[in-house]
C-alpha positions, 0 to 999 in steps of 0.5 A: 448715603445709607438707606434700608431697602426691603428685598425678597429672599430669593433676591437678596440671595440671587445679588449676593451670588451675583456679586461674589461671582462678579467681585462686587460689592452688594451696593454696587450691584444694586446702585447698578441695577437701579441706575440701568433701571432709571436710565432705560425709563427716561424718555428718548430724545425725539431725533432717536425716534427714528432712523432715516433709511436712504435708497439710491434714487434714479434721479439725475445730477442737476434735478432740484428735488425741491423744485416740481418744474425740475422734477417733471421736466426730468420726468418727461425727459425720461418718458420721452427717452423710454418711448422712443 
């Protein structure tokens, strides 16, 4: 598709060397440049948002994180083996 596209001088002049230098075409460094620009503009999916950072945990094989009964026997286990 052919389109006319308004370009500052020093613009024009910075994409033609970049594209002499690079052994493009003009079109392909703009079409390039544009698709990076649409590309960086989309929104980021939600489960890119954030990065789970794991630890090694103390807890022990066999205690049900899910489950706060499991949880605090263990704890008391273990504050009954730190007291003695």
């Amino acid at each position: 598709m052919r389109t006319t596209v308004r370009l500052d001088d020093h613009l024009l002049r910075s994409a033609k060397a970049h594209a002499a230098k690079t052994g493009q075409t003009l079109t392909a460094v703009i079409a390039d440049g544009l698709r990076r620009t649409l590309e960086a503009a989309e929104p980021v999916a939600d489960d890119e948002l954030y990065r789970v950072v794991t630890f090694s945990s103390p807890t022990r094989p066999g205690v049900d994180l899910d489950s706060n009964a499991s949880i605090l026997d263990a704890m008391e286990g273990r504050l009954g083996q730190l007291v003695s």
